[in-house]
C-alpha positions in Angstrom: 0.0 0.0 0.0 3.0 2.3 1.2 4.3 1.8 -2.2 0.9 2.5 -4.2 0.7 6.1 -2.5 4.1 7.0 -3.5 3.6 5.9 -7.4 -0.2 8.3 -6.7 2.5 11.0 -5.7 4.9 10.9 -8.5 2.3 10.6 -10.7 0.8 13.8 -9.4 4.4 15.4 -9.6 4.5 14.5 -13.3 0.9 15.8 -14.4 2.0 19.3 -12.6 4.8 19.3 -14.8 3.0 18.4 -18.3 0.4 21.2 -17.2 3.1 24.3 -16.5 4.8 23.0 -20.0 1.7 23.3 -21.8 0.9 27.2 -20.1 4.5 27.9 -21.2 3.9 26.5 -25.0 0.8 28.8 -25.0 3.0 31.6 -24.2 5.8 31.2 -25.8 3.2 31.2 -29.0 1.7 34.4 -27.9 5.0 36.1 -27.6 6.0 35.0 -31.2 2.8 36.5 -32.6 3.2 39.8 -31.0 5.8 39.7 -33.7 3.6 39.7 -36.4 2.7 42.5 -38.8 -1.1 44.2 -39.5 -1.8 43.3 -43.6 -2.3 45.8 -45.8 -5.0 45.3 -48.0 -3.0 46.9 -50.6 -0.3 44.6 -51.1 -1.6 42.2 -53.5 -4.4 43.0 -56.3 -6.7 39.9 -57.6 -5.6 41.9 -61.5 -8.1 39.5 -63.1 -10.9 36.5 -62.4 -11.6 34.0 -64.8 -14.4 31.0 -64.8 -16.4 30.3 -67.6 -19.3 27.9 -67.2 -18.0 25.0 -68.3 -14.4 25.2 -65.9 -14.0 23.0 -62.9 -10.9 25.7 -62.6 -10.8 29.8 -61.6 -8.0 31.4 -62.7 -6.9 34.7 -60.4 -4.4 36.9 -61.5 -2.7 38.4 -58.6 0.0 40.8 -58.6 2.5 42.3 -55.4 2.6 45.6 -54.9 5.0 45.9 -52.4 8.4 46.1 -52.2 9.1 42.5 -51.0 9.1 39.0 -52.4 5.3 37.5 -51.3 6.3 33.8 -50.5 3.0 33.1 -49.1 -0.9 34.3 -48.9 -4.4 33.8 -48.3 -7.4 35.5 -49.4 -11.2 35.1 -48.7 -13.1 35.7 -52.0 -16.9 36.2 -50.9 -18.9 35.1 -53.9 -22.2 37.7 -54.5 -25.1 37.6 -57.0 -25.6 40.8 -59.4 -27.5 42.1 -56.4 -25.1 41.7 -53.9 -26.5 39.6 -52.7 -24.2 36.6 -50.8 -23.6 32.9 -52.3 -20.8 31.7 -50.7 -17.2 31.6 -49.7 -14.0 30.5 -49.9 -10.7 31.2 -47.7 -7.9 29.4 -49.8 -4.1 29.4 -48.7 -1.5 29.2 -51.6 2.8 29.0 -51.1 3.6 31.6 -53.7 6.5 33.3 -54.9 5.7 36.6 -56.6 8.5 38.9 -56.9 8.2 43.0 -56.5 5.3 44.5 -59.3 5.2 41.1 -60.8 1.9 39.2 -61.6 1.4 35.6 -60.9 -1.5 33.2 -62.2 -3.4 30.9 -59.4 -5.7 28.6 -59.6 -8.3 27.4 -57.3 -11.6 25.5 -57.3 -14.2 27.3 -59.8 -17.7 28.5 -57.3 -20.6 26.6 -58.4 -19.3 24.4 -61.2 -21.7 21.5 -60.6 -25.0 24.3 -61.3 -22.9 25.9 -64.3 -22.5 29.0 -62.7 -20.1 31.3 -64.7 -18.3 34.7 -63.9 -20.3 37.5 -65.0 -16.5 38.9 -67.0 -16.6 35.6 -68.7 -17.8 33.7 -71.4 -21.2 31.7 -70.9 -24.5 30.2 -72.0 -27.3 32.8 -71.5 -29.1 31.0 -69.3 -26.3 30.0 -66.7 -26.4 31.6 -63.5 -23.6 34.8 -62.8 -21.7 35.6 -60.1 -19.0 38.5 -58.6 -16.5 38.7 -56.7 -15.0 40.6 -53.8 -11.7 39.7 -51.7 -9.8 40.8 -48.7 -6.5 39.6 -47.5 -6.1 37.6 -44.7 -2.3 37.1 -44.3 0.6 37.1 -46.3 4.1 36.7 -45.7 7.1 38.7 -47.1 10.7 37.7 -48.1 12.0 39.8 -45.5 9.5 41.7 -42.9 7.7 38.4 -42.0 4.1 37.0 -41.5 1.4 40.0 -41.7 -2.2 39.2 -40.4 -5.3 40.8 -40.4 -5.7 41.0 -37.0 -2.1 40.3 -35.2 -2.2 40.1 -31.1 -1.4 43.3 -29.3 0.5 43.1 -25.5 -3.3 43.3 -23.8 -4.7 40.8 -26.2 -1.4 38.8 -25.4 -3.1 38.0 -22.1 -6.4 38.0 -22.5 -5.1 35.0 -24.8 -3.3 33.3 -22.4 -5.9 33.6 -20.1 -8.3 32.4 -21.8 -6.2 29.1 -23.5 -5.2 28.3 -20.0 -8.4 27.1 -18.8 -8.4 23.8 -21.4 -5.2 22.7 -20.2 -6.2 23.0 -16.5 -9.3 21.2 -17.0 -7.3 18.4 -18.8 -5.3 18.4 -15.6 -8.1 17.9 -13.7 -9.8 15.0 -15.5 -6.4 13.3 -15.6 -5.8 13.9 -11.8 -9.7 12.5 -10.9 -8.8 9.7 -13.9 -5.1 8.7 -11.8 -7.0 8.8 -8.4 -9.7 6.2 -9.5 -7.4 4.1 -10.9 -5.1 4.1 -8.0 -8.2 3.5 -6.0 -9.2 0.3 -7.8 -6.0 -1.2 -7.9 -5.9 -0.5 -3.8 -9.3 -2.0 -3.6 -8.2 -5.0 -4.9 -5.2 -5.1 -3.4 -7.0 -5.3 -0.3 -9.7 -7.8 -1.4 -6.8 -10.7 -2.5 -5.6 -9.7 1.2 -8.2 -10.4 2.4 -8.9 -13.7 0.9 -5.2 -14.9 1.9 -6.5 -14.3 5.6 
């Protein structure tokens, strides 16, 4: 029995320690994405969009506009009705190499394919269904200057952040604490029974 309470112990010592790791992992995080940059919605232009009816394909067009090689991005392209009204979206990330004022093509997964719908800039049949687009920038990352994000994590927010991510990993603590102490309490209910029985 003496030597089930000390195993209960170290096994108590062991979950502290996988708890403060995790609290410092979150931080550690936080403190790398103070780092980060605000986007500027003017650093790339979608230059064209091209779907006709019949493409499984869109092609974008996108061209950098800063001063930097753009290794990486993603963009949310809201797709709207001639009204304005809203048919769907799509968030797609792409590793990318566009150089300073250079244009590159893309390609991603043309909106409504299956129901023939067709970009109202390109060719198709008269009765097909037409869309628009609009597009904002949700990160990118530059040659030299980094990750930029849409909305990067200030000092305060810094906190708030670990706050708030702290509280998983302390209720994993718990459940694995209540979890340990169950099990150690079986094992020394049985322990006793077959003692028991011997007497």
């Amino acid at each position: 029995m003496k030597r089930l309470f000390i195993f209960f112990l170290l096994s108590v010592g062991c979950l502290t320690g996988a708890n403060h790791s995790i609290a410092a992992e979150i931080q550690d995080s936080v403190v790398t994405k103070e780092r980060y940059a605000k986007v500027d919605q003017n650093a790339l232009t979608v230059v064209s969009y091209e779907q006709s009816s019949k493409d499984n394909q869109a092609t974008l067009l996108i061209k950098n506009n800063t001063e930097e090689k753009i290794t990486s991005l993603s963009i949310k392209i809201k797709y709207l009705d001639m009204s304005g009204n809203a048919l769907g979206c799509l968030i797609f990330d792409n590793t990318i190499s566009i150089e300073p004022g250079r244009t590159q093509k893309m390609y991603i997964d043309a909106f409504g394919h299956k129901k023939g719908y067709h970009y109202y800039k390109s060719e198709g049949d008269a009765e097909s269904p037409v869309f628009k687009i609009e597009y904002e920038l949700t990160d990118y990352y530059l040659e030299l200057s980094g990750w930029h994000f849409a909305n990067p994590v200030s000092p305060e927010d810094a906190e708030k952040y670990v706050g708030h991510c702290g509280l998983p990993a302390s209720i994993l603590f718990f459940f694995l604490f209540a979890f340990l102490a169950f099990i150690s309490l079986a094992i020394g209910l049985i322990f006793l029974v077959k003692r028991g029985q011997k007497n």
